[in-house]
N, C-alpha and C positions, 0 to 999 in steps of 0.2 A: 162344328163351328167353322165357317170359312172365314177366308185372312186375303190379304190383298200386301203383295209384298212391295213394298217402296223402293224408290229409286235413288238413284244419285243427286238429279234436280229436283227432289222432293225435301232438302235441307240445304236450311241456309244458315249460318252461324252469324252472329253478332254481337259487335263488343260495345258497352257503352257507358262513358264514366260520369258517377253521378257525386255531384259533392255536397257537403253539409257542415253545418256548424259543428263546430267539436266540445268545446266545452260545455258543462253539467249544467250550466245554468240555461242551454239551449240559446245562447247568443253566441256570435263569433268572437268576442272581445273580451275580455275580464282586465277589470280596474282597479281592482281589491285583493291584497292576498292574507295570507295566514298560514301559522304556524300550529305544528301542537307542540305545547308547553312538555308534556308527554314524552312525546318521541324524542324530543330536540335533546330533552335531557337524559334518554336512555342512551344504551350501544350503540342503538341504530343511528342515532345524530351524530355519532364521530364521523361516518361516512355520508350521511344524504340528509338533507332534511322534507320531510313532502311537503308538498304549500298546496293550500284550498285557496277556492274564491272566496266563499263564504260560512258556512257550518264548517263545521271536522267531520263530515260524514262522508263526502265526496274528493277525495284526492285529484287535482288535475294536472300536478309535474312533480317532480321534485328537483333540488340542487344539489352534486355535488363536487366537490372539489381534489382534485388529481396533481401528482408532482411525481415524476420521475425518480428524485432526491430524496421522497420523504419529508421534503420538507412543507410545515403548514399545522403540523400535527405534534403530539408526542411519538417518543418510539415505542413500541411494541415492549421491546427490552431496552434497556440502557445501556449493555454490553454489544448493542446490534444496531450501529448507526445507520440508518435512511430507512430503516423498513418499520415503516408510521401505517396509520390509516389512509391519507394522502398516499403513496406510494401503490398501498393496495389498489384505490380508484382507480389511476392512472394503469395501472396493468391489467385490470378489468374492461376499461376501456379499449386499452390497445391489443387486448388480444379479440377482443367481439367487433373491433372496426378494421383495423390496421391488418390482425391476422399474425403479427409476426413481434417479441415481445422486446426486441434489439433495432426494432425502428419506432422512431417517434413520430409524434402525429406536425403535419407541416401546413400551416396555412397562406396558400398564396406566395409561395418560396421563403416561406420563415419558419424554422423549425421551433418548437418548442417544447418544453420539458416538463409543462405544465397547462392544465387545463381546467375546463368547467364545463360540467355536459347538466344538461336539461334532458331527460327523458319524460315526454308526456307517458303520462298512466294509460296502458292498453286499453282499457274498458275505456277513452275519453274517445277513440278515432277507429272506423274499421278496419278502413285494409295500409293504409297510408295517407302522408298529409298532402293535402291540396298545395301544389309550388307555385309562388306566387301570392301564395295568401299571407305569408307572415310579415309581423309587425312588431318587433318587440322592441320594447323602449326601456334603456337602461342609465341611470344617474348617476352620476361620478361629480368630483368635486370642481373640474370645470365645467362641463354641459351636461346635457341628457341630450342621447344618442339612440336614433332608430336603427334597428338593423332588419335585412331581408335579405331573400336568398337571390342568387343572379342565375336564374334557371330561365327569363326570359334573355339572358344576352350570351349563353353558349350557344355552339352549333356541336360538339361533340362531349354526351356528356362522360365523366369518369365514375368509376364504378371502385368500392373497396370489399371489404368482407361483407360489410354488411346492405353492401346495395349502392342505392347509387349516391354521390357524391356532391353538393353544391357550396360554393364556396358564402358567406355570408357577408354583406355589402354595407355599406351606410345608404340607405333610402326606408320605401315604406309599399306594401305590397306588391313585392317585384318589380317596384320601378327605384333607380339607383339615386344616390345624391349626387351630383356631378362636382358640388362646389367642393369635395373634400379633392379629387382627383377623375383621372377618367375610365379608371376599375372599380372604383367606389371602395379602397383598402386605405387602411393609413398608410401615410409617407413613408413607413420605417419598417411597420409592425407586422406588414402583410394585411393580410383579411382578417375578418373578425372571428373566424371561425367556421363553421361548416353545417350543412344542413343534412339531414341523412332521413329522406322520407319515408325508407322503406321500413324503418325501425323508429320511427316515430320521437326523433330524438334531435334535441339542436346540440353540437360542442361548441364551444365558444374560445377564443386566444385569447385568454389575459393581459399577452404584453400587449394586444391591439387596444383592451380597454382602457388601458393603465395610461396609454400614452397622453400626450399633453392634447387640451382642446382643440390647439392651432395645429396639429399634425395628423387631427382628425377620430381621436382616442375623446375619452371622457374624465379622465384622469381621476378613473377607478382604483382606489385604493383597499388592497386587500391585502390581509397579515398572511402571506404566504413562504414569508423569509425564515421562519423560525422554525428551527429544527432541533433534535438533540429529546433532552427529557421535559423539555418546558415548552407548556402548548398557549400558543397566542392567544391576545388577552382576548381576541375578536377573531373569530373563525374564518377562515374564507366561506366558506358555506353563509354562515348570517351576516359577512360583505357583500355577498353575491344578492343574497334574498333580501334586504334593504335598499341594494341600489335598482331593484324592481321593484320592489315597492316604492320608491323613489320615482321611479318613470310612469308607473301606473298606467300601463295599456299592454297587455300582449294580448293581440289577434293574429287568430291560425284559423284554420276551417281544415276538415280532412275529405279524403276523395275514397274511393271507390268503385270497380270495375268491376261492372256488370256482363254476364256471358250470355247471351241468352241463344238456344237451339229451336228457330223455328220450322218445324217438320208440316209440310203439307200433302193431308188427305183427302185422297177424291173419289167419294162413290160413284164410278160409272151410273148410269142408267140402270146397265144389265146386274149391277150388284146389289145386294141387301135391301132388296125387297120384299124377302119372307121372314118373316119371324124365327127365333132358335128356342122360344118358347116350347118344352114336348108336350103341355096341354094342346098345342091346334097339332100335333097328330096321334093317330090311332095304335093306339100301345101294341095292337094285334098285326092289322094289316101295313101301316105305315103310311098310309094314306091322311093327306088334308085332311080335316073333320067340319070346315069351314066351304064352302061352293064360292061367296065372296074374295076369302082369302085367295083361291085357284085364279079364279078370273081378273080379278083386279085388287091386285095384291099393293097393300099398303103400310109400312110401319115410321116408326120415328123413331131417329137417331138421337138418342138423347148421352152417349157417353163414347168415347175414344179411350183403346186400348191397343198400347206398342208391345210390342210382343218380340223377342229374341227367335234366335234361327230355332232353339230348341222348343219354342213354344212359352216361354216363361214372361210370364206378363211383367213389365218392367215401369211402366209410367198408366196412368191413368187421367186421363183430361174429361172432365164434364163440362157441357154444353148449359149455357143459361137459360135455354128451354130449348124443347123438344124439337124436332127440323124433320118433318114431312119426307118422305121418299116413296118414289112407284116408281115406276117406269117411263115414266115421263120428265123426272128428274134427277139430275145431279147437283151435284152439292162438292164443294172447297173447305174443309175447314183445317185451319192454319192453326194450330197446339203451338205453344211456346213454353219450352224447357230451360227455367233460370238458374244458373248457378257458378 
């Protein structure tokens, strides 16, 4: 079998990101949410609740709710003040973002003790979310408030444990609201929380949603003050997943980066114009068995195989029909390796 060893300008790499709707229902948007009655009442709802669009079959995020304090929840023990379900979240979070479990998480230079993370469901997005795309609309008892990421107005972005970093704004698909200020945070609160595409997951500030209409907050109210043995009458979790369901719109789309290796092979003239077929030669002599074949030798390329220094076939590319070669021709064909 002969082989034709490639070059350096015979590969070219290429990157290219393709994006799509994320949620299950194969639209960008979902208006509708849902609980399971289920879960909300087992263990698992002390800590997160999951929300569908529509059925209970498809999960597309879930809520939960984090306190530094413990407070929000019952305690664990009654002899063991602050260490609640809430307190777990918050340490869960801060050590898979933050990295470190003695710093809190800070939005827009306002530190706080408390949070709310939104992790989309893995199976909803492939590699990360599209920046730029979100929309999410939250209702509080003075407004309803759009928020999105400000990944269109950095020049350098920051990066934490778990990637990278964006701060979340009052606007609506990457573009900001101006009339609240001209970072698009509240007055007081900072920003509204953060965006983190590489782990598919939104946090959110409470004290930014809490805050009054006129200061650019929603005047989100959530039982998040009560601590000790006695757990609030209303959850922050089903505060959080009422005042979305209240706003009734989150739009995201996710992205994806594509690598693709395109290798190009060139059958000279002088190459692969006899067969490796051993029926056209003679078992005894080694000789052609064919007079045509000698003189005016003809086959067709119908399949590409890459091959490693030691001979080991490594990729396979078939041709969508067959491509003629003699002596008279060459041939270019350009294999593309995605991954």
């Amino acid at each position: 079998m002969s082989y034709t060893r490639l070059n350096s300008d015979d590969f070219v790499v290429s990157a290219d990101s393709i994006s799509a709707t994320l949620w299950a229902n194969g639209a960008p948007e979902i208006t509708t949410f849902y609980t399971s009655s289920t879960q909300v009442a087992s263990s698992a709802g002390n800590y997160y609740y999951n929300v569908y669009e529509s059925t209970l079959t498809d999960i597309q995020f879930a809520v939960a709710y984090g306190n530094s304090d413990g407070s929000g929840s019952a305690n664990y023990n009654n002899a063991v003040d602050g260490k609640s379900y809430t307190s777990t979240i918050y340490g869960q979070w801060q050590d898979l973002v933050i990295g470190d479990e003695n710093t809190n998480f800070n939005f827009g230079g306002i530190t706080a003790t408390d949070i709310f993370a939104l992790p989309v469901e893995r199976a909803r997005y492939k590699e990360k979310i599209f920046l730029g795309s979100l929309s999410l609309s939250i209702s509080g008892s003075g407004q309803t408030i759009t928020l999105t990421d400000n990944s269109n107005y950095v020049t350098a972005v920051q990066y934490c444990e778990a990637g990278r970093v964006f701060q979340l704004i009052s606007g609506s698909q990457g573009v900001k609201n101006t009339s609240i200020n001209s970072d698009g945070y509240t007055s007081a609160s900072g920003s509204y929380g953060w965006l983190l595409p590489d782990i598919g997951t939104i946090v959110l500030n409470p004290l930014a949603l809490a805050a009054s209409a006129g200061s650019g907050g929603a005047g989100f109210q959530y039982s998040g003050s009560s601590s000790g043995s006695a757990a609030p009458i209303l959850s922050p979790n089903a505060a959080l997943y009422n005042a979305i369901v209240g706003g009734a719109s989150f739009y995201l789309n996710s992205e994806e980066t594509i690598t693709s290796d395109y290798i190009f092979c060139r059958p000279r003239s002088s190459e692969y114009n006899y067969s490796e077929n051993p029926s056209f030669i003679s078992g005894s002599t080694g000789e052609v068995l064919y007079s045509d074949f000698i003189n005016n030798p003809q086959t067709y390329i119908t399949t590409v195989g890459l091959y490693n220094d030691t001979n080991e076939l490594l990729a396979v590319a078939k041709l969508s029909r067959p491509l003629v070669k003699d002596f008279t021709k060459e041939a270019l064909i350009r294999v593309k390796l995605d991954f």
